[in-house]
N, C-alpha and C positions, 0 to 999 in steps of 0.2 A: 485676306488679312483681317484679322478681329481688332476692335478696336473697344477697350471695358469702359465701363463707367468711371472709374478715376482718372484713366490716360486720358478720354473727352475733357472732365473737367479740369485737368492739370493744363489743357492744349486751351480750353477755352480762358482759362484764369491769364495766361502767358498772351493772348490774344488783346484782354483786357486789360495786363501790363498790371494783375494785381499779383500775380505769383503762383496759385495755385489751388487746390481744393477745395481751402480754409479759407478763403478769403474770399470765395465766391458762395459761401454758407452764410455767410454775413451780410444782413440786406443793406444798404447804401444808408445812411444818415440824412436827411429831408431837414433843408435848412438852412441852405447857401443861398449867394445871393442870385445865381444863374443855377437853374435845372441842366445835370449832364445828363442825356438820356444814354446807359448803359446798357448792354444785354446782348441778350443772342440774338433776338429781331433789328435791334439796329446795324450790329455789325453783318450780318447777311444781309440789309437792306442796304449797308456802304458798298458791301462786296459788289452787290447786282447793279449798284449805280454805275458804281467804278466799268464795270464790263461795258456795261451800254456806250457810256460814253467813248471809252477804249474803241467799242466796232463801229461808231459813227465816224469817231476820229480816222479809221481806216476806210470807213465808205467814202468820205471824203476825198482820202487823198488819193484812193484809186478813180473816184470821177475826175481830179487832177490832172492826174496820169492820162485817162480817158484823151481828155481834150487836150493835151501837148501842153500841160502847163505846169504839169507836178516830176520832180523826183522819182526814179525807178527805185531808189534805196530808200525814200523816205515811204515810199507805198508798202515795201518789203516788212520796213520796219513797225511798221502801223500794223500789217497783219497777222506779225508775230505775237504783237502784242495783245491782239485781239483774242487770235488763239490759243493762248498765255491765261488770259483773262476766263474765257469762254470753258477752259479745262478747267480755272481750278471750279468755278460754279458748279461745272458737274460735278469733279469730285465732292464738292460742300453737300450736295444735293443727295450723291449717291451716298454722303456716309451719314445724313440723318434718316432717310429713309431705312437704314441699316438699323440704326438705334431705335427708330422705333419700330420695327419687327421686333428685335429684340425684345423691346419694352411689352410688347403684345404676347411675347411668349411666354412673358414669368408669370410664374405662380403666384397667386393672392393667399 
């Protein structure tokens, strides 16, 4: 599955909750009273957290489990959501990796 250059940034603008192509052309305005740090490095940097904490949450509750003191269903569910987490990073990973081949293909 291919994925073009306007479908990325329509997926990433809907990501950032700006709408879409046009809105991500547009640089941020400097001037508030709090800096929101925006972009594709943070949201990949929330992603990667979010997971971390996800499989520690799960290393947890199966050392729980381990020693007779946790849930069989809360361990279950900790690891779904690890592997939950754990999938989409690859696929994040597999589809930048994608774009930029792509990007290394075109012609100048």
């Amino acid at each position: 599955m291919s994925i073009g250059a306007l479908d990325a940034a329509a997926a990433y603008g809907r990501t950032l909750g700006t709408g879409g192509p046009a809105a991500i052309a547009t640089p941020p305005v400097a001037g508030g009273s709090q800096a929101v740090a925006s972009g594709f490095g943070s949201m990949v940097e929330g992603l990667v957290t979010n997971a971390v904490q996800t499989m520690r949450h799960a290393e947890q509750a199966s050392a729980l489990q381990v020693a007779g003191q946790g849930d069989l269903i809360d361990v279950v569910t900790a690891i779904g959501a690890a592997e939950t987490a754990l999938d989409t990073v690859v696929a994040v990973r597999d589809r930048v990796v994608s774009a930029y081949g792509e990007i290394m293909r075109m012609q100048i």
